[in-house]
N, C-alpha and C positions, 0 to 999 in steps of 0.2 A: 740769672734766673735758673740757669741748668746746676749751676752747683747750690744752690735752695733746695731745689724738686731733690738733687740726688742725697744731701743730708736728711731733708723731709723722707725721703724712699727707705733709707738706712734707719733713721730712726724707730718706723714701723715696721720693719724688720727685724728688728733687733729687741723690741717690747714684743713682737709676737713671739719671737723663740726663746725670752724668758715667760712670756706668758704659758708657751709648751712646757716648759722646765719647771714651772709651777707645779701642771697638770699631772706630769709624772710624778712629781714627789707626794702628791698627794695620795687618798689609801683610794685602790681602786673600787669599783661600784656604783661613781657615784654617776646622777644626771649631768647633761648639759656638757659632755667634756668639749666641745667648740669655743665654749664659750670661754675659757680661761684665753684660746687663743685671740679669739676678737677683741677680749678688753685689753690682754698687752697691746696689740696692733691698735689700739685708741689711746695706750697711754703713753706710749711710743710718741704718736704725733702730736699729744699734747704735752709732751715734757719739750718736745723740736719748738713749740709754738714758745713757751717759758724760756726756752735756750734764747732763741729769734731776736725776742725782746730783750733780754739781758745781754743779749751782742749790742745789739743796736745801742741799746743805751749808756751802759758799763763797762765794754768791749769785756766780757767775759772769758775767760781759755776755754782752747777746745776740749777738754777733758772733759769739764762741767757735764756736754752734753752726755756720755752713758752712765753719769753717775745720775742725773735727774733720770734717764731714762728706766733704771732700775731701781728708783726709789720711788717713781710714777707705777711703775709695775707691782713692787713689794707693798705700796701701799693699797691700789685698786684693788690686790687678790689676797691681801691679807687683812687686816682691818676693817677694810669698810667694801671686803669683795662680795663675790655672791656668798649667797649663803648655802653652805655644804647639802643638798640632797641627796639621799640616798634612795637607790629605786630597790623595789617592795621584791618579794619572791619571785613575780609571773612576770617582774621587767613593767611593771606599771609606772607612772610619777606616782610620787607621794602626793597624800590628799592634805 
């Protein structure tokens, strides 16, 4: 159980600081910058839950896990991530 919780722990760890690594690359200004980190930290624990299952069933290698974990991430904040807002002159959200 404790080395579950501590891959599960690492996994969200590790989708959040590519979700920051995101954050930076991208052009500053924009709204919401938290938010890149919260969706690594989710895609993090949901590539662990993909891994999980694919141990248990296939006996997967451990590698698997940070390549799902940065392809759970590249996908979440690139394709079908948020979408780029930029806030207005006075620091408002865009309407």
């Amino acid at each position: 159980m404790q080395e579950t919780l501590l891959q599960l722990t690492m996994a969200g760890a590790f989708g959040a600081f590519i979700g920051m690594l995101f954050r930076v690359t991208r052009r500053p200004g924009q709204a919401r910058a938290f938010l890149f980190t919260l969706v690594g930290l989710a895609a993090g624990v949901t590539a662990y839950l993909i891994y999980y299952v694919l141990t248990r069933t296939t006996g997967a290698p451990a590698w698997l896990l940070p390549v799902l974990v940065l392809l759970q991430v590249w996908l979440w904040l690139g394709p079908l991530g948020p979408k780029r807002w930029r806030l207005e002159k006075d620091s408002d959200e865009p309407r």
